[in-house]
N, C-alpha and C positions, 0 to 999 in steps of 0.2 A: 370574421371574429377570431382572436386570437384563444388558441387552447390553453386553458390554463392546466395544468398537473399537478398532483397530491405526489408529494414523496417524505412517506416515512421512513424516518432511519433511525437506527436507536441509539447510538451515538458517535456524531458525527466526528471523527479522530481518526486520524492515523489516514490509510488508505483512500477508506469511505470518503471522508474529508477531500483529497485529493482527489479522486474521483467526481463526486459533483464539481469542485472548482473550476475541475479543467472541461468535464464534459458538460456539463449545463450550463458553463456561460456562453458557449456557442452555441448553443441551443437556445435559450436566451438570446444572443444577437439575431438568430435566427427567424424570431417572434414567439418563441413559445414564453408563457409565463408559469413561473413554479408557488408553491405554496408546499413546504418543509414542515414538517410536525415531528418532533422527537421528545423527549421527557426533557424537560426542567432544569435547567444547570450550568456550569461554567462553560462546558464541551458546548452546546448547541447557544449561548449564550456569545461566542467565540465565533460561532460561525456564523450569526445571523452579521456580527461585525463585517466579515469577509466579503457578505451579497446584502446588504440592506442598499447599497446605491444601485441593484439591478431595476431596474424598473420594473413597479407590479409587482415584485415579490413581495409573497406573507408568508406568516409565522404561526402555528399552532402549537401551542406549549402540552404536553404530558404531564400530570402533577408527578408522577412518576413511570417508574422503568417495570411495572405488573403487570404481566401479561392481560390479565382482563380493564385493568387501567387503560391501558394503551391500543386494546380493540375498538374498547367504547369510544374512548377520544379518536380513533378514527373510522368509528361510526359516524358520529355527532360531525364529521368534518367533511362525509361525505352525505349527509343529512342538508349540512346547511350550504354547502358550494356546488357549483358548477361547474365539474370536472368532467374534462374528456378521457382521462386518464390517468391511471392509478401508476407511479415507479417507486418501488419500494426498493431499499437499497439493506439487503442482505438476509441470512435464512430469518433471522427472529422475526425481523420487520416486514419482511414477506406473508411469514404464518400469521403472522397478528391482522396485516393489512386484507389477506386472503379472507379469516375467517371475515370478518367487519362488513368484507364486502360481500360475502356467501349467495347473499339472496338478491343484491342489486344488480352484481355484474359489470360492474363497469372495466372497459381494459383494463388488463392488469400486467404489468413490468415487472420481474423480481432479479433485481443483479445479485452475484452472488459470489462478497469479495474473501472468503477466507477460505480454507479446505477443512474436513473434517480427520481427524489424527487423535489418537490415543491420547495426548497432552493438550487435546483440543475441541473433546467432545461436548456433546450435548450435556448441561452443567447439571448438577442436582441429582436429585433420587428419580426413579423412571424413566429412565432412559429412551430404553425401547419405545412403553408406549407414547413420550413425546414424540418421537422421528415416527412412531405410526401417524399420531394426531396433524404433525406438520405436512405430511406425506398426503393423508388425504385432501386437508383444506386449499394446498399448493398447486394439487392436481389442474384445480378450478382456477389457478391462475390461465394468463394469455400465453406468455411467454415467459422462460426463466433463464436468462443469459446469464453463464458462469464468465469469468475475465480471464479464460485462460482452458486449453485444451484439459491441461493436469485437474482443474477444478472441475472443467461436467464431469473427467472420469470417476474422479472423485466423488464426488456428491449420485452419479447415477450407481455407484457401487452402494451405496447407505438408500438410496431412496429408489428401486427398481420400478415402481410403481408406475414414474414419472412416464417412463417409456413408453406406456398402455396409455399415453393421453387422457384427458384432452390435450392435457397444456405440451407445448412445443418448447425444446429445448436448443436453443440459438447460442452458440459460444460466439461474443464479440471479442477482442483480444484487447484488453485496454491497452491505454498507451499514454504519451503524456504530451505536455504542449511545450512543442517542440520553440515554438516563436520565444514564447516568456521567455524559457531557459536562454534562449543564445543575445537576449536584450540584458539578459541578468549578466550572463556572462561579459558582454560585448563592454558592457557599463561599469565590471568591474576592472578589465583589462585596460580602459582608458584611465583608471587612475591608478596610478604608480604608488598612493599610497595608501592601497588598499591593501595590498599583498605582505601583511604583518604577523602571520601567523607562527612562522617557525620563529622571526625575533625576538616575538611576545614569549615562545614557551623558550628560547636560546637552545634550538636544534640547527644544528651544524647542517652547512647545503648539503655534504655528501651522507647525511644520515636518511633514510627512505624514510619515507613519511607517508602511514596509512592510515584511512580514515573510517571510523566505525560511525554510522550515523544513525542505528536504527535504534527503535525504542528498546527501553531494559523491560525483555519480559523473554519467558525461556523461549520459545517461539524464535529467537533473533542470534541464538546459539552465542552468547556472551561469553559465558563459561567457559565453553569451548577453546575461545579466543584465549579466555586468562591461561590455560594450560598450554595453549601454544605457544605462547609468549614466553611463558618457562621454559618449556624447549629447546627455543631458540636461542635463550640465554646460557643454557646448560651446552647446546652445540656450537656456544663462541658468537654467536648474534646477536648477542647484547646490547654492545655497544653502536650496531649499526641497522639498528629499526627503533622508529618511535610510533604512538598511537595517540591521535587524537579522539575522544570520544566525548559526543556531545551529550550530557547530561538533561535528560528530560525530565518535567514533574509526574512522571506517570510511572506504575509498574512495580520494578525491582530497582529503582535506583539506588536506593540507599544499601541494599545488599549488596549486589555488584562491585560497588565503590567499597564498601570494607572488605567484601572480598580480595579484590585487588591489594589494598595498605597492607592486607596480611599476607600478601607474597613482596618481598621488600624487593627478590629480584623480576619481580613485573611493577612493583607501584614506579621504578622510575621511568621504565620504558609507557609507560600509560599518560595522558594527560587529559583531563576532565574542564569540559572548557563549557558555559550555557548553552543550551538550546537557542536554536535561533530559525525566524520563518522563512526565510531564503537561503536552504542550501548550495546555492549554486558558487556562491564564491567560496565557503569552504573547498566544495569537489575541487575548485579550481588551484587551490593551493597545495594537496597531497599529491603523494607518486601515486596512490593506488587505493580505490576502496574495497574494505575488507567487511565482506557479507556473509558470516557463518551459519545464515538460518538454518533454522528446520524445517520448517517448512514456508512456505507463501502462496499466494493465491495469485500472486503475478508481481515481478521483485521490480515496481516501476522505479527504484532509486539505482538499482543499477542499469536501466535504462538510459536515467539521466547523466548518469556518469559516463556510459560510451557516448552519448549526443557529445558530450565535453570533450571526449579523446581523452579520458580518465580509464584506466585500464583497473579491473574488475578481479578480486579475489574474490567468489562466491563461495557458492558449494553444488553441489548434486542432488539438493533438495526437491520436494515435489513443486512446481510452479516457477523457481530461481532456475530449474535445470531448464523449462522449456525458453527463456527469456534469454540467456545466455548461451545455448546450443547454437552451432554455426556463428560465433564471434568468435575474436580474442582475447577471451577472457577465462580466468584458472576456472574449474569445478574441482577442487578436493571432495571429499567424502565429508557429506552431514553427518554432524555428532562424533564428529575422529579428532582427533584435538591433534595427532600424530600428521594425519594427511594434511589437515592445516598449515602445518609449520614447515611440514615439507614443498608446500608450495609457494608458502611466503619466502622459505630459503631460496627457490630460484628466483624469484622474482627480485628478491635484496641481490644476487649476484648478478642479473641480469635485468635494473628496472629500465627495459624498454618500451615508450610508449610508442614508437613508430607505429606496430603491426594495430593500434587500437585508433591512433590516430588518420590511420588511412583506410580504417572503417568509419569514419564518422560521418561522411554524404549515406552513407547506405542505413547506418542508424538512424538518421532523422528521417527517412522515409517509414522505414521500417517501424520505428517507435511513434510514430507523428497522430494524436490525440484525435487528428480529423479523420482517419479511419473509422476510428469505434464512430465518432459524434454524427458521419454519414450514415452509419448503418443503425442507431437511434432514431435517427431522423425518418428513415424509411417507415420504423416502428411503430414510430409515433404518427404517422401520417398514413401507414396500416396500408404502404407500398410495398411491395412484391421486393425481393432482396436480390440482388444480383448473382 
């Protein structure tokens, strides 16, 4: 009999998103079947698009994102199916799935994709005693894999509890799927006239072209970016860097972008181009992407970028620094607008991709999705870890 699994998430975007895609459809090939429940809306509407051809998969809607809304509904969902086990995909959707399940027990999964940071805490009035309330109900989970060394440190520094068990805390390192991306890539490189990007915006071959792909939310150190671009134009680098930046419907876009028109010498080095669901031919057409976070919980897009032989301006942030440690890739200082630019400047002086390119066999290993999706597997089939 195939197991079937409950995974609440509360909304499935950005990471989270990426996360299932890549690690439960091999799990899914694998024979497991999922049943998803998240609240009501365009976001888990979008995503049910993405897996309704997996076979087996169901859908359980949330009228809404209220915490006691969204216990009940997965109460009621563990009520009426036949679950082997519970994967809840993040801290909300964990505490919610945790309480629900209080008194039946069923295994229980809690990934856990974001880190907890001052510009990132727990929302609302009471703070405290929500991470008290989460902290106990959590305890009573199975296992709680954080995607990233920096995250358990993280979350066991806010929730010490955890360590007094029950629950087992298991770091799996996400990662991404290594195959899609080089069929994305391989597919774009066979046609010659795909590669339009700089004649679309009329950037000159010898101008460096970097590319900012992450969502507008302060989190993704945008800001950061518009002041380094000043900079750089103030230190004579004007003319010889441009930025591609993909425009999302989420966040602070609309900010951002007048931010930008109101520095006239960054609005021309900037270029605001759609959103689009396959970043891999973008990557493939910049010298370099440029990732100022502040933080992450595992930077899987800079990831994707060494798998391509795309050489990586990050930063020294929590979760982007363990991702990027031991490559060829810049870390400036999160939140220095200063260290930024001065790393873009050597790389405008010097955009070699050789050293990031002759990392690239060791990044597919390294980065390659079927790590975590083995050590899931074990999980779920409640196997002994290596």
């Amino acid at each position: 009999m195939q197991q079937r699994i409950l995974v609440p998430v509360t909304n499935p975007l950005g990471g989270i998103r990426t996360y299932m895609l890549y690690n439960m459809k091999h799990l899914h090939d694998a024979g497991f079947r999922f049943t998803f429940l998240s609240e009501r809306g365009t976001a888990f509407d979008l995503f049910q698009k993405d897996v309704e051809h997996w076979e087996g998969t169901e859908f359980v809607e949330s009228p809404n994102g209220n915490t006691l809304t969204v216990v009940r509904t997965i109460r009621t969902a563990l009520k009426q199916g036949q679950f082997g086990l519970i994967h809840s995909q993040g801290l909300f959707a964990g505490t919610a799935a945790s309480a629900a399940n209080y008194f039946r027990q069923t295994p229980h999964l809690i990934t856990l994709h974001d880190v907890i940071v001052p510009l990132n805490d727990v929302p609302g009035r009471f703070k405290t005693l929500k991470k008290m309330l989460a902290a106990f109900v959590t305890r009573r989970a199975t296992v709680i894999i954080p995607v990233s060394k920096d995250c358990e440190r993280n979350h066991r520094s806010h929730f010490p509890s955890w360590s007094r068990g029950p629950v087992r805390i298991q770091t799996i390192s996400n990662g991404i799927d290594v195959e899609r991306i080089l069929r994305s890539q391989s597919a774009f490189e066979s046609n010659p006239a795909a590669a339009t990007l700089r004649s679309e915006l009329g950037i000159a071959p010898d101008v460096v072209l970097g590319g900012f792909f992450g969502r507008f939310m302060p989190q993704k150190g945008f800001e950061y970016l518009i002041e380094a671009l000043a900079l750089l134009d103030k230190k004579g680098y004007g003319d010889r860097f441009r930025l591609v930046a993909t425009a999302d419907l989420h966040g602070y876009q609309k900010e951002y972008i007048n931010a930008v028109k109101q520095r006239p010498e960054v609005a021309r080095m900037v270029h605001f181009i759609p959103a689009v669901g396959d970043i891999t031919p973008l990557l493939c057409q910049v010298d370099a992407l440029v990732m100022p976070s502040l933080w992450e919980a595992c930077g899987l897009l800079a990831m994707e970028a060494m798998v391509l032989g795309i050489p990586v301006i990050g930063s020294d942030c929590i979760g982007l620094r363990e991702v990027i440690a031991d490559t060829p890739s810049f870390a400036p200082k999160h939140a220095d607008a200063e260290s930024l630019a001065e790393a873009l400047i050597v790389f405008i002086d010097n955009p070699d991709k050789e050293p990031v390119r002759n990392f690239v066999e060791t990044a597919k290993d390294r980065f390659d999705v079927r790590h975590a999706v083995d050590a899931l597997r074990k999980l779920y089939l409640k196997e002994p870890q290596a």
